[in-house]
N, C-alpha and C positions, 0 to 999 in steps of 0.2 A: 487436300490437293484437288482442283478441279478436272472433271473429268478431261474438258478440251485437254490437259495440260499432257495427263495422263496419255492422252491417243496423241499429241502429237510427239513425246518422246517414243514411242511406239513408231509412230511411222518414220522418226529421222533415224532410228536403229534399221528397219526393214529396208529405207535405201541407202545406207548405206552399207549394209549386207547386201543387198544388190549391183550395187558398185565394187564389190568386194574387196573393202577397208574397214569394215566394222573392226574387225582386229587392230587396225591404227588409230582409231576413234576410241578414244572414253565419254559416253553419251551419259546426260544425267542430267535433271531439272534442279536451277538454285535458285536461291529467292536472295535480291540483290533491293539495296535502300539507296532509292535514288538522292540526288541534291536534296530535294524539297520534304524527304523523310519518308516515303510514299514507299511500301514496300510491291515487290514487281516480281514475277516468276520468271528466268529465261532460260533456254535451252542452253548449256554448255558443252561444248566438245574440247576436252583435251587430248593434246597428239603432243609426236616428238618434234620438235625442236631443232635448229642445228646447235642453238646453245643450251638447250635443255626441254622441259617442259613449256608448253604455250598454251593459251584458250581461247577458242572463238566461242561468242556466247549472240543469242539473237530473242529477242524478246518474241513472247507469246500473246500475240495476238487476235489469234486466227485459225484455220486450218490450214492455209497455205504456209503458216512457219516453217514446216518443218522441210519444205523444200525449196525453202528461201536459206535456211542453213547448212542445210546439206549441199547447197551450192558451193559453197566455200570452200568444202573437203574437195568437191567431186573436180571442179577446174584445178586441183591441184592432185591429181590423183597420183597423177607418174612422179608426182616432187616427192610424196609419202609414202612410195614404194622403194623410192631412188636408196642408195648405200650412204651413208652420211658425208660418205667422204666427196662424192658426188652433190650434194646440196649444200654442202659447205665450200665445196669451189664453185657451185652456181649463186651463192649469196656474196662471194669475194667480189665477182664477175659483175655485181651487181644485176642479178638475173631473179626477177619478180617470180616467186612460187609458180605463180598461175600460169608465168609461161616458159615455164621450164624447156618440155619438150621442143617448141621453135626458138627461143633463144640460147639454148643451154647443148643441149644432146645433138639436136639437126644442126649444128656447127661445131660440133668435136672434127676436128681432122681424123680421116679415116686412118685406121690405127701402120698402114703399112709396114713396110722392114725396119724404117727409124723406128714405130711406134712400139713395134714385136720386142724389140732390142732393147728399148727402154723399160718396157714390163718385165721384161726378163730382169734387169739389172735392178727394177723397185723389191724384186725379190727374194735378192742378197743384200 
């Protein structure tokens, strides 16, 4: 394995323990065969899902990779801290990961007396 490869799985763990979701990230280097048989190194990150397991993967290029992939987590931060059951009625909604918090959360109706009375009654 090449060093670049090495520091930059290194540096997309560091931000995203910075961002504080390395716990939602599973970070790891794979070596993937493109069309043309060419084999390639990419950074993969697997996280949860609303229907299960998922991977965002970003080839290794550069030293800038790793915070061209750690992008991907980081504008979805609040979706991969959310409660499932929360990103599974923001994916009904059809409400894009990335923008969870403005299209999803900043338009819940605030929970009032009707909303009190319904949580109360989702818990019988």
């Amino acid at each position: 394995m090449q060093k670049i490869h090495k520091q930059t799985l290194i540096d997309a763990k560091q931000l995203l323990k910075a961002a504080g979701i390395l716990h939602l990230v599973t970070v790891s280097l794979e070596d993937q065969q493109t069309e043309e048989g060419k084999h390639i190194t990419v950074l993969a990150g697997s996280y949860e899902d609303v229907y299960g397991n998922s991977v965002h993967t970003e080839t290794i290029t550069g030293f800038k990779d790793s915070k061209t992939f750690t992008m991907f987590f980081t504008q979805r931060i609040d979706w991969l801290k959310a409660p499932h059951s929360q990103k599974a009625d923001s994916m009904d909604k059809g409400v894009h990961p990335a923008f969870f918090v403005e299209e999803y959360l900043n338009k819940q109706d605030p929970p009032g007396f009707e909303g009190t009375l319904q949580a109360l009654n989702n818990l019988y």
